[in-house]
Backbone bond lengths (Angstrom), bond angles and torsions (degrees), N, CA, C in turn:
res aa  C-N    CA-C-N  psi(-1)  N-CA   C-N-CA  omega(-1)  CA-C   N-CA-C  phi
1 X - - - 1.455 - - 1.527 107.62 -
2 X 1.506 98.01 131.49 1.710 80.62 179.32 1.898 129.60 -112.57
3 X 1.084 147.96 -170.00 1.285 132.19 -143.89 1.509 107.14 -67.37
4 X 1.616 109.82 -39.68 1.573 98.06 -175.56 1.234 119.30 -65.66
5 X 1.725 115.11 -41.33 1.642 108.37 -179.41 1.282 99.71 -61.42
6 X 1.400 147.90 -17.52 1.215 147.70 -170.87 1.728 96.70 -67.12
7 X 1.317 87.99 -59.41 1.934 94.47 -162.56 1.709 102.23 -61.30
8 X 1.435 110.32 -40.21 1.421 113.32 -173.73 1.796 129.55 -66.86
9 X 1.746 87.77 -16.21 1.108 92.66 162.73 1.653 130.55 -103.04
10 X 1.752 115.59 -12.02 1.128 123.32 129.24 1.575 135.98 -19.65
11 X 1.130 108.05 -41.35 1.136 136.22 -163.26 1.501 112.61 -83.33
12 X 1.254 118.60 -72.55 1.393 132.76 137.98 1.350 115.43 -18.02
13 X 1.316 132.70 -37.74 1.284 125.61 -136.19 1.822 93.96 -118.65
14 X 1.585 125.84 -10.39 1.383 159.00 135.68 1.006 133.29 -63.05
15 X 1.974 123.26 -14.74 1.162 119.20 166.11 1.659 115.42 -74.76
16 X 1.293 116.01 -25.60 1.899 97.45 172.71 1.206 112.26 -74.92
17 X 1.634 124.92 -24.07 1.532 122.59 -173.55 1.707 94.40 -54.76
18 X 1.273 118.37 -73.53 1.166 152.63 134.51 1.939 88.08 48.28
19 X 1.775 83.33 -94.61 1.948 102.63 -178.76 1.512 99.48 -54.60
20 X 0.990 129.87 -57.75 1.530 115.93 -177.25 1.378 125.61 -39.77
21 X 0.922 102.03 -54.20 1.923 130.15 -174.18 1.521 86.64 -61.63
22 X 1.067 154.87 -19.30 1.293 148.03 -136.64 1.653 103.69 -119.55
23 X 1.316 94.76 -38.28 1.240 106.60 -168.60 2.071 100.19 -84.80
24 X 1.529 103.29 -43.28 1.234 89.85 165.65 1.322 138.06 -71.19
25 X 1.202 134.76 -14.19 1.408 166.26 107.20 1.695 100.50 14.60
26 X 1.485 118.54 -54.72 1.170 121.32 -130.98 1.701 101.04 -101.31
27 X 1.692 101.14 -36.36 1.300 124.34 165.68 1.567 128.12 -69.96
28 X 1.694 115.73 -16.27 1.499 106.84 174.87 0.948 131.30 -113.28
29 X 1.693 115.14 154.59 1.511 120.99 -138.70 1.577 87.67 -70.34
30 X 1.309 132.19 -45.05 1.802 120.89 -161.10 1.956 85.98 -148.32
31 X 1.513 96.13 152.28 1.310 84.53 165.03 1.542 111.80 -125.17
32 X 1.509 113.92 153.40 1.526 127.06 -147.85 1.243 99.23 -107.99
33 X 1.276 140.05 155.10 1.222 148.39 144.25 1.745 100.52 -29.88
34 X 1.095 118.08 -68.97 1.298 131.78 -158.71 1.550 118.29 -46.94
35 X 1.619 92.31 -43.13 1.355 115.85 179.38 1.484 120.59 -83.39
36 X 1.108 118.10 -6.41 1.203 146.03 -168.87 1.840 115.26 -82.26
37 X 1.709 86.07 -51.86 1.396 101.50 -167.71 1.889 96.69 -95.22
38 X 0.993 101.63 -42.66 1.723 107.56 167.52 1.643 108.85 -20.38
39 X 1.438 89.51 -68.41 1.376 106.77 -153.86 1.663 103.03 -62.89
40 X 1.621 92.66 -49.16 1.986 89.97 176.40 1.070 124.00 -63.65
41 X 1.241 114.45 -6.11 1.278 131.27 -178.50 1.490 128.62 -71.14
42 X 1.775 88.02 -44.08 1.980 106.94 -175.70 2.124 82.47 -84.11
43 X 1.166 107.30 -54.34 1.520 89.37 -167.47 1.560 120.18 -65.47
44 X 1.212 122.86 -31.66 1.579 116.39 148.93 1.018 141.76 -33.64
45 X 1.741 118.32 -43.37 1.271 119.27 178.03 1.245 108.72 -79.90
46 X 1.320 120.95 -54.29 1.537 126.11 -171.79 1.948 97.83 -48.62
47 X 0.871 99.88 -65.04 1.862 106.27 -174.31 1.756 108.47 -42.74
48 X 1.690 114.83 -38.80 1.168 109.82 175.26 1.432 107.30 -84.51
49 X 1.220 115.73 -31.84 1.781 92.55 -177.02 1.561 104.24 -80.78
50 X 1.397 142.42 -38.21 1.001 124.07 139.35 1.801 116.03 26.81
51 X 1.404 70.06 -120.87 1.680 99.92 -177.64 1.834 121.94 -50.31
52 X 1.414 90.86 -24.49 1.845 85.59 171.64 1.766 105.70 -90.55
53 X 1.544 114.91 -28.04 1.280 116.18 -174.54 1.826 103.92 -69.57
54 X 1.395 110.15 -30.86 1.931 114.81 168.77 1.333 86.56 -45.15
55 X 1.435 119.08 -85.34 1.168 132.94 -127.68 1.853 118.93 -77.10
56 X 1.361 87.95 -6.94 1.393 104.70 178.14 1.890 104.96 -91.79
57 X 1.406 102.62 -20.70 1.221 105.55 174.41 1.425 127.52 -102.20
58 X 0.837 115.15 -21.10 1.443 109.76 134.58 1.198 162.99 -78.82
59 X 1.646 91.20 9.97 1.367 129.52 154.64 1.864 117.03 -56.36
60 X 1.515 96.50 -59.79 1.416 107.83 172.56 1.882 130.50 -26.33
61 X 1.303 123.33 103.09 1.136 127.20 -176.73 1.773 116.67 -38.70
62 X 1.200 125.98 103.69 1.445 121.75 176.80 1.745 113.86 97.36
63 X 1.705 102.82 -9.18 1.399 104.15 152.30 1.723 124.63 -45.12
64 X 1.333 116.42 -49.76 1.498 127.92 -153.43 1.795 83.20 -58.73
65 X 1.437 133.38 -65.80 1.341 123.09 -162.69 1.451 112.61 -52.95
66 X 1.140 122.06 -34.12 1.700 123.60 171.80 1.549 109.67 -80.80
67 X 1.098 136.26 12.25 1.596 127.04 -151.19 1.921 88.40 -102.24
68 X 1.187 118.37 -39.87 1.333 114.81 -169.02 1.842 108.71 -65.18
69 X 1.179 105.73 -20.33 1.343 106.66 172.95 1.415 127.96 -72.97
70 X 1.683 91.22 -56.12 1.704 100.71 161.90 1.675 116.83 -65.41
71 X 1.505 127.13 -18.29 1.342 111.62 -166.87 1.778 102.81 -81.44
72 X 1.708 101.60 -21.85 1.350 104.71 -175.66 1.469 118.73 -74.51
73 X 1.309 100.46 -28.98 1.231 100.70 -175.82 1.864 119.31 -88.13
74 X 1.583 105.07 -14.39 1.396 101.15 -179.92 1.910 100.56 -115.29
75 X 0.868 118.90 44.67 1.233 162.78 128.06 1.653 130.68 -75.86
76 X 0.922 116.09 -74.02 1.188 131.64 149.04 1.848 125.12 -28.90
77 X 1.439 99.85 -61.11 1.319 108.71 171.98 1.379 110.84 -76.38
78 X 1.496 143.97 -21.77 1.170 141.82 -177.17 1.629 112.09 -107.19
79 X 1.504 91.05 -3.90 2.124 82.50 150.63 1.431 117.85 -97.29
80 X 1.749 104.57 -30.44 1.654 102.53 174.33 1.384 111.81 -61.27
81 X 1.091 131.16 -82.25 1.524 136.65 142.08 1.850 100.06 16.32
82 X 1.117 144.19 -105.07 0.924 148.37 152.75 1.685 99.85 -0.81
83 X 1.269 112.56 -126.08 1.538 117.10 164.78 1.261 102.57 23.03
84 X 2.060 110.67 -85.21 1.211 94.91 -168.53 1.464 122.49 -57.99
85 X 1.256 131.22 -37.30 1.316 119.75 -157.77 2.075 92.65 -69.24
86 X 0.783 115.73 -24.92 1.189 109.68 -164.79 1.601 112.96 -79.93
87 X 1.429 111.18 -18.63 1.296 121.86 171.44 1.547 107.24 -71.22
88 X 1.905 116.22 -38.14 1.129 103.83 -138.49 2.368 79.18 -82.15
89 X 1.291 99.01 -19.75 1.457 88.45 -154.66 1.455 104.05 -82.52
90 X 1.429 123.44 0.20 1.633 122.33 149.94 1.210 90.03 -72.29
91 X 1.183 156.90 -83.56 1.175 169.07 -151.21 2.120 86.48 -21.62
92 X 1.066 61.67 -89.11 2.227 79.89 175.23 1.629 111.02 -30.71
93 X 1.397 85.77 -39.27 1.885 86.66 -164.57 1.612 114.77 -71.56
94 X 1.284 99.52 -36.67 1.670 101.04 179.01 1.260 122.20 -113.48
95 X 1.366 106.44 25.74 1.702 122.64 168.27 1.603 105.05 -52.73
96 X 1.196 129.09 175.88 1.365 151.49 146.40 1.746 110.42 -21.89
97 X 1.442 103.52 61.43 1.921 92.75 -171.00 1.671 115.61 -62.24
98 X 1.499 111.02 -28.04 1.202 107.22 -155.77 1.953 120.46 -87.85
99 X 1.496 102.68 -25.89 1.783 110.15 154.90 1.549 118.39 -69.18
100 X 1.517 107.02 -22.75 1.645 94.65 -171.86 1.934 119.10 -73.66
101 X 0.568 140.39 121.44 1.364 138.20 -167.81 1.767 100.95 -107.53
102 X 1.015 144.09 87.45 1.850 141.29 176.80 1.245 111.78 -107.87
103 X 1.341 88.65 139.91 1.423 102.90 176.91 1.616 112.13 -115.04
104 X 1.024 98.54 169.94 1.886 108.13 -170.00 1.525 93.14 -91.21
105 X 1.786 95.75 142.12 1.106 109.53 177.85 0.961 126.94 -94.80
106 X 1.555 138.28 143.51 1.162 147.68 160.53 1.779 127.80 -3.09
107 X 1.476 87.20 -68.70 1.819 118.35 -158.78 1.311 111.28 -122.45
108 X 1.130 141.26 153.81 1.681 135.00 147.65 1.531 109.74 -65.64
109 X 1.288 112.53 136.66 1.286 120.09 176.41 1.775 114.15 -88.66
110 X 1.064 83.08 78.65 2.368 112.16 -156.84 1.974 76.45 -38.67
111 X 1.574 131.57 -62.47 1.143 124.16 -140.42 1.816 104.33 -54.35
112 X 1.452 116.75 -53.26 1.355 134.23 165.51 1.633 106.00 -46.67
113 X 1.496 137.01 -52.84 1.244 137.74 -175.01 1.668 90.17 -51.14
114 X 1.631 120.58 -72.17 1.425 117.58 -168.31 1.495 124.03 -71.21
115 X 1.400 117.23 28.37 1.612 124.29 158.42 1.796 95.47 -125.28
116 X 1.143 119.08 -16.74 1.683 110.26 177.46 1.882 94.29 -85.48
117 X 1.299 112.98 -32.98 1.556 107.26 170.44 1.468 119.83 -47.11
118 X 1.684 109.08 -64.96 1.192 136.90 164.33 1.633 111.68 -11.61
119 X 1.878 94.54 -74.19 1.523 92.43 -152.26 1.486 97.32 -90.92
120 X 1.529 129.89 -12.78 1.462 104.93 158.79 1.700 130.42 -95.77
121 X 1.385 87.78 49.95 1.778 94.69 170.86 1.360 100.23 -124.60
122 X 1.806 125.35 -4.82 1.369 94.75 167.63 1.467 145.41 -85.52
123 X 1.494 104.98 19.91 1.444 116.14 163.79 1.696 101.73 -96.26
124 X 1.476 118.93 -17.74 1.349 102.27 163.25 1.771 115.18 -51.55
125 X 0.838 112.67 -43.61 1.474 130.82 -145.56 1.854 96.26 -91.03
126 X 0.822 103.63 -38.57 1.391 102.29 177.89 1.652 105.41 -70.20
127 X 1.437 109.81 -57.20 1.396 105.06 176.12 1.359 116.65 -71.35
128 X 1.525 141.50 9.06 0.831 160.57 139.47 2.009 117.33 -33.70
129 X 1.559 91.55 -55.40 1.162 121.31 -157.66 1.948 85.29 -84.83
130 X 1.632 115.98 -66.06 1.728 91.56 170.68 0.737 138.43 -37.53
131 X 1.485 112.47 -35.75 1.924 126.38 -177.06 1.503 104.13 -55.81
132 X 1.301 119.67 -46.07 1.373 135.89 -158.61 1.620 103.84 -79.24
133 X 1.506 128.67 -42.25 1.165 140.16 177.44 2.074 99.42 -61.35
134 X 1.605 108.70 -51.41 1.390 104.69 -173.65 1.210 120.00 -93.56
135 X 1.098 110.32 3.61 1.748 103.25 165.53 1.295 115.04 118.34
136 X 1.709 115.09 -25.34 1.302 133.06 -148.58 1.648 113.28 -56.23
137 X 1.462 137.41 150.91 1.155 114.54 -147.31 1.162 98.29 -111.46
138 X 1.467 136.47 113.92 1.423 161.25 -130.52 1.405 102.91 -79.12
139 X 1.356 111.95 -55.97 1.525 112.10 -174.74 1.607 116.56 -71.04
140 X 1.390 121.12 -10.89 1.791 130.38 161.94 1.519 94.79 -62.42
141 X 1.615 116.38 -68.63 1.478 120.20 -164.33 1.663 109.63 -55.50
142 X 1.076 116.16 -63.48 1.466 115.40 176.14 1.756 121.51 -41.95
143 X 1.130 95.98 -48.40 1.670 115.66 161.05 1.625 105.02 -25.30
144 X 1.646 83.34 -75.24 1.718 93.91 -165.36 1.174 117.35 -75.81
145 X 1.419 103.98 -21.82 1.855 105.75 -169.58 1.996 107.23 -64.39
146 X 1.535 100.31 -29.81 1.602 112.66 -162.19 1.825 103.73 -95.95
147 X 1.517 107.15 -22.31 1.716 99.06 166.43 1.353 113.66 -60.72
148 X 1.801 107.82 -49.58 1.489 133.98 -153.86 1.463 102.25 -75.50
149 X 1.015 115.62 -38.64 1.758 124.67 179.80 1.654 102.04 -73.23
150 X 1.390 117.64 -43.22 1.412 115.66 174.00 1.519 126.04 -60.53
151 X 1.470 108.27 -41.22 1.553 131.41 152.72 1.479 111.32 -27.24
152 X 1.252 107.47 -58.26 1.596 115.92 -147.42 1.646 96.75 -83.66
153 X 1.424 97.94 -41.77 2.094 105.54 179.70 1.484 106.31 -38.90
154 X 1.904 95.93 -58.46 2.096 109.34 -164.13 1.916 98.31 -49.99
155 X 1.658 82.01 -54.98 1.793 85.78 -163.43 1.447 104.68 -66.62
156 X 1.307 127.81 -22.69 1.849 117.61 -156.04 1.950 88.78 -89.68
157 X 1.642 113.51 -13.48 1.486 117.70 -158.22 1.790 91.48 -93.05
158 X 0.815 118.90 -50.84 1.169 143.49 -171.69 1.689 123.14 -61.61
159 X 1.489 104.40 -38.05 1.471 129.15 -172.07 1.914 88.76 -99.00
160 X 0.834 134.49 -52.45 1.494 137.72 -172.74 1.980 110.20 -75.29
161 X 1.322 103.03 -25.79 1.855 111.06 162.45 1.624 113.05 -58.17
162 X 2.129 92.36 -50.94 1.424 99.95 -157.99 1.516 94.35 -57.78
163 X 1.677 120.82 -69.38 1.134 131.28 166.60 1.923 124.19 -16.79
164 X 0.965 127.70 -24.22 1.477 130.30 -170.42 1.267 114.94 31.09
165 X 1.490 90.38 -169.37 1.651 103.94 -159.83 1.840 107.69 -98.56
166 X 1.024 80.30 -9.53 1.856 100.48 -177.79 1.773 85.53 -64.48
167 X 1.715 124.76 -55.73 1.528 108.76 176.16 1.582 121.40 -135.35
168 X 2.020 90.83 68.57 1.479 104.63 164.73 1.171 112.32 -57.15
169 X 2.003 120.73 -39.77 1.268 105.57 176.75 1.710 124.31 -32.30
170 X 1.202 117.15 -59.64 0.890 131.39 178.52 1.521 130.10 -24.71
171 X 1.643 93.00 -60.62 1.631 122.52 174.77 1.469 109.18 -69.84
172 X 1.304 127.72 -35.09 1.427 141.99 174.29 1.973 100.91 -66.02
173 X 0.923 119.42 -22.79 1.283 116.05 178.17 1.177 116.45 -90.77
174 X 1.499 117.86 -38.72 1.670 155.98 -157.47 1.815 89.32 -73.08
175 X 1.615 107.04 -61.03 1.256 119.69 169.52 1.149 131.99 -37.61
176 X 1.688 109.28 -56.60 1.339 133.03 -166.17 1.797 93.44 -72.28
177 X 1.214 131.44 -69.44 1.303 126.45 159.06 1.597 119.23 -18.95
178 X 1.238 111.66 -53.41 1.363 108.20 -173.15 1.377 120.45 -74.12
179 X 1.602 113.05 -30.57 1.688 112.02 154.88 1.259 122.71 -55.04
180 X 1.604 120.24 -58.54 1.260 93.07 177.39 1.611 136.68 -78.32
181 X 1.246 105.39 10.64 1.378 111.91 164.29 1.520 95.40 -83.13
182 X 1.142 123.55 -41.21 1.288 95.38 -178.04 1.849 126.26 -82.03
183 X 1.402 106.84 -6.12 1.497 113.30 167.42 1.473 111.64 -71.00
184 X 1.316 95.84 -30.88 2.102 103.50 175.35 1.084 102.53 -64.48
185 X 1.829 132.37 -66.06 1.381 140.41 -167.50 1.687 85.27 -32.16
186 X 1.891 104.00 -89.05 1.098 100.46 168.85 1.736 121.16 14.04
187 X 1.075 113.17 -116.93 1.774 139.28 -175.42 1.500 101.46 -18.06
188 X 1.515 121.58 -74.56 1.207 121.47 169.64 1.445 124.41 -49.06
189 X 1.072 123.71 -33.88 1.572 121.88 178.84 1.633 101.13 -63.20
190 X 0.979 115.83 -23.43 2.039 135.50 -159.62 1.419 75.03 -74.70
191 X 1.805 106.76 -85.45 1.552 99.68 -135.97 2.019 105.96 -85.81
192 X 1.510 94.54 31.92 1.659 80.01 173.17 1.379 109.13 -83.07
């Protein structure tokens, strides 16, 4: 595989961080240096161990005959996963807009950031696990996976501030779209 499909699938692999980040973006009162780097911080690591923890596992001698089981199934869990969040944030979007009154928050709520880290690194990890089956050379992907994921935090943090909370609806929809594009990416990456 060579560097661009590398980067392009990097890339791909940053669009759910992407909707998340967007949505937190959208909710805080100012954004901080601190909070800034925090945040790229929890989604960096998770995305790089991710993808080196795939690829290290499919390293494993006599993995490859069991791998179609596990790829289906964490596959599976990282389109539901997906799906759901994307259900829940229509869900959000066309709730009761006109009693709710919100205000922007303070802080990132880091505990929620590190399970939204969590569950969008398991398409890291899966594609982790192709990389590892084709040879692909780990320290390019990790490279790119942790610039591109950092990219997506500034801009998804930044683009969801400009936007406010006056029309999270908006971003909550924007989001919800962007999961299931990314549960599709997902699917197709599966059955190629």
């Amino acid at each position: 595989m060579n560097e661009f499909a590398m980067t392009a699938v990097s890339v791909g692999l940053s669009l759910d961080v992407f909707a998340v980040v967007v949505w937190y973006g959208s909710v805080l009162l100012k954004i901080e240096r601190s909070r800034l780097v925090s945040m790229a911080a929890i989604f960096c690591v998770w995305q790089g161990i991710a993808v080196v923890g795939g690829n290290y596992l499919a390293l494993i001698p006599g993995i490859s005959s069991v791998v179609g089981k596990i790829q289906f199934l964490g596959v599976l869990l990282c389109v539901l996963a997906f799906l759901g969040l994307g259900a829940f944030m229509v869900f959000k979007g066309f709730r009761n807009r006109k009693n709710i009154k919100e205000e922007r928050l303070q802080d990132v709520k880091y505990r929620a950031a590190f399970l939204a880290a969590i569950l969008t690194s398991i398409d890291a990890f899966i594609a982790g696990l192709g990389f590892g089956f084709i040879g692909a050379d780990i320290i390019f992907v990790l490279i790119a996976v942790i610039i591109i994921t950092a990219l997506m935090v500034i801009l998804g943090l930044y683009i969801g501030y400009r936007i406010g909370v006056d029309n999270k609806y908006s971003v909550y929809n924007i989001s919800a779209g962007l999961m299931v594009f990314s549960a599709v990416t997902v699917i197709i990456n599966y059955l190629k």
